[in-house]
N, C-alpha and C positions, 0 to 999 in steps of 0.2 A: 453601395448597392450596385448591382450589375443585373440588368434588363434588358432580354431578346424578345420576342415572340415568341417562343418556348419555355424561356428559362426564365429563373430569377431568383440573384443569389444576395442573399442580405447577410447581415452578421446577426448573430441567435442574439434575443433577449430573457430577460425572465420569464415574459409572459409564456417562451416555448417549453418551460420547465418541466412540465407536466407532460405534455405529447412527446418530447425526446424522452424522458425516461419511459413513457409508455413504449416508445421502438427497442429503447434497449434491452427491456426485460419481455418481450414478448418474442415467445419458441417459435412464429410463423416468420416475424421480418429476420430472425437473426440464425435462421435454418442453415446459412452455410459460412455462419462466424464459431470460431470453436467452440462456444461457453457462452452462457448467459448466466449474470448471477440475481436468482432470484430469494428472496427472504427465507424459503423453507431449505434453500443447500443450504445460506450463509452460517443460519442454526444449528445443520447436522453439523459443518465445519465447527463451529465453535464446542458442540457437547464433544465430538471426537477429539480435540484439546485438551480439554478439562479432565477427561477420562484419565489422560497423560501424566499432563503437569499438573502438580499440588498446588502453586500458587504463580499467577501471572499477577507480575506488579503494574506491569501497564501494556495495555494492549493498544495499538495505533491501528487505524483504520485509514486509509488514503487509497488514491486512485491510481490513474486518472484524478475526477473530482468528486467527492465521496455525498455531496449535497446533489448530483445530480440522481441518487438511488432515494427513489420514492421511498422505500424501507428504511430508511436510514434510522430515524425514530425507534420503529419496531427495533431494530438489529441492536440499535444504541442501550435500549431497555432491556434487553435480552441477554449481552453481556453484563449489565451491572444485576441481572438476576439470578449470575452462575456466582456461588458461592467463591469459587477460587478468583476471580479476576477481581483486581484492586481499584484501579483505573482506567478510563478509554480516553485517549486520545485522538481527536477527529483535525487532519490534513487537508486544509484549502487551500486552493494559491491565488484565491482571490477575483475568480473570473464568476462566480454564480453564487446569488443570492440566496438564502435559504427560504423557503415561502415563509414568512410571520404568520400567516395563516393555520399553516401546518401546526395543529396544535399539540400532536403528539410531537414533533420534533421541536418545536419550542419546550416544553414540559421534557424532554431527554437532555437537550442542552441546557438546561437551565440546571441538571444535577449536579450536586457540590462534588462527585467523583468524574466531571467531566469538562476537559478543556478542549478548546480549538485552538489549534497552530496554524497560523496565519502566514505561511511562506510567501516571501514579496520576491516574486522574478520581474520587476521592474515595472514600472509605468504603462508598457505598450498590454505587456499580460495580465499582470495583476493590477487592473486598471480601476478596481472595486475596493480596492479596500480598505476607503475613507467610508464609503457605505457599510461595506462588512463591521464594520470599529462601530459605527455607529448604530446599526442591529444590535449588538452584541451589547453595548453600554447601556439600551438601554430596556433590553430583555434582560439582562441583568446573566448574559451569559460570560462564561470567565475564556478568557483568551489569551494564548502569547504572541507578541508579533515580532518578527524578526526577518531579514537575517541582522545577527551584528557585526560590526565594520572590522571586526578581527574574523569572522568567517571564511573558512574558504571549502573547496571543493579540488576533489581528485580528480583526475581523467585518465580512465582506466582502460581506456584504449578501443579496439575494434573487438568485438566478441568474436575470437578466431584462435583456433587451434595454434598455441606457437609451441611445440613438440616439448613443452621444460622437462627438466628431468627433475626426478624424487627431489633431490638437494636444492633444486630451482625453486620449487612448490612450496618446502617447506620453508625456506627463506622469505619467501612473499609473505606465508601464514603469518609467520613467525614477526615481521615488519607489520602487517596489515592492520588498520584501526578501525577496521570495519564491521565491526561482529554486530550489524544489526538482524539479530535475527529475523526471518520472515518468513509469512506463515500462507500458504498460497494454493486453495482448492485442496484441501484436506493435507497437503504435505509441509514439511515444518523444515528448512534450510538453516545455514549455519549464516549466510547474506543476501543480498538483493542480487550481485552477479550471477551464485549458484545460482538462487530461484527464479528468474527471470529467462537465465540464458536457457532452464531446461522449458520453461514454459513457451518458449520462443523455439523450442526445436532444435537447437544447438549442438544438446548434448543431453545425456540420461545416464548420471552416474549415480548407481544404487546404496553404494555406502557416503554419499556425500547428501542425503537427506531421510526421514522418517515418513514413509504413509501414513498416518494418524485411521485413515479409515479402510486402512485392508485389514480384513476381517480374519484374515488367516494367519496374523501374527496375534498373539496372548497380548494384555494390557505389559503386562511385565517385561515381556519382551521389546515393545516398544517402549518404556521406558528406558531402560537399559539402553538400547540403542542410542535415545536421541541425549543422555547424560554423556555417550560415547564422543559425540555429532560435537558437543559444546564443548566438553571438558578436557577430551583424551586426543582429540585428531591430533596428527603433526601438519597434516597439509590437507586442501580438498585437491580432487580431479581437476573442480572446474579451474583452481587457481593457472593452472595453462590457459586458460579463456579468456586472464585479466592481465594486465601491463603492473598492476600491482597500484601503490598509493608515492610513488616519486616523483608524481608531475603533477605539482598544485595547477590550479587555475581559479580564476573570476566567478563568483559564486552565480547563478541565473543569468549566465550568457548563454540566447537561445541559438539553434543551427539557422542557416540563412535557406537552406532548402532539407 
């Protein structure tokens, strides 16, 4: 803890659980942050999905950290009440507690179609998650925890224009293990590179992902498109954004600044 006369900086606990998520989801404190997400987009987002795909086998929910969204409960029950989605998978990395209190979000995680993944970036970050195991064990909610000792991770370089050419791109495609699809304020990417690097302002390339909620495309047409986005690409745009997947590294090694 760090104390002036003005100031005073602690490290958050559960108790702040409640009032940080009240900041986050509230349109007055977060006026000149791009986005807030509140339960009734996260909803539109998910029917404008399902409009799409006939069947989602597993839908993953992560942050940031997905237990600090008061909705979470609501959002949780809400996917297991769309006919097409199979499972939800809910991403912690161990730093906040779920309230036991919260009895809708106990009662969502407790559903037999729903797991927590438990991502361990080490002792200093996921410092909870002898607590977390033990919520979980004995709400009787089902979890996987990992990483395992054969894990690794890519490092995919600086998000930055490197000029590749057609043959470059498709080549990266072509190598690349990456196809976690991602699905991101209504738009539905082919990875987390595309969909992040355009949500970060990077880049905006129009055949490297689907609008799920512009209105001015037919259902059909967006279908079409996003079977296109998965099945048929040779390469995306953004693969010039990424160094590709040839330089393993140390799984939850965090940056020093």
């Amino acid at each position: 803890m760090i104390e002036t006369k003005r100031l005073l900086l602690r490290e958050l606990t559960e108790n702040d659980f409640e009032s940080l998520s009240h900041v986050f989801m509230d349109q007055n404190n977060m006026q000149y942050y791009p986005y807030i997400f509140d339960e009734d987009k996260i909803k539109k987002w998910i029917d404008k999905a399902s409009e799409v795909i006939d069947v989602m086998f597993n839908v993953r929910i992560l942050g940031g950290e997905p237990f600090l969204n008061m909705d979470l409960g609501e959002i949780i029950e809400y996917c297991l009440s769309t006919l097409n989605i199979d499972t939800v998978h809910i991403v912690t990395n161990g730093t906040v507690i779920p309230d036991r209190n919260n009895e809708c979000l106990m009662n969502a995680l407790r559903k037999e179609r729903v797991i927590v993944y438990i991502s361990n970036y080490g002792k200093i970050l996921s410092r909870r998650i002898d607590e977390l195991i033990k919520l979980f064990t004995e709400e009787e909610i089902r979890y996987e925890y990992g990483l395992k000792p054969d894990d690794v991770w890519f490092d995919l370089g600086k998000v930055k224009d490197r000029k590749d050419s057609m043959e470059t791109k498709k080549k990266k495609f072509r190598a690349c293990g990456l196809a976690c699809h991602t699905y991101i304020k209504g738009k539905a990417y082919y990875c987390p590179r595309s969909a992040f690097g355009e949500d970060l302002g990077y880049f905006d390339f129009e055949e490297d992902h689907v609008d799920f909620v512009n209105n001015q495309m037919t259902r059909e047409d967006k279908k079409k498109k996003y079977v296109k986005l998965l099945y048929e690409k040779e390469y995306l745009d953004a693969c010039s954004f990424c160094a590709g997947i040839s330089k393993k590294i140390q799984p939850a090694i965090q940056c020093k600044k």
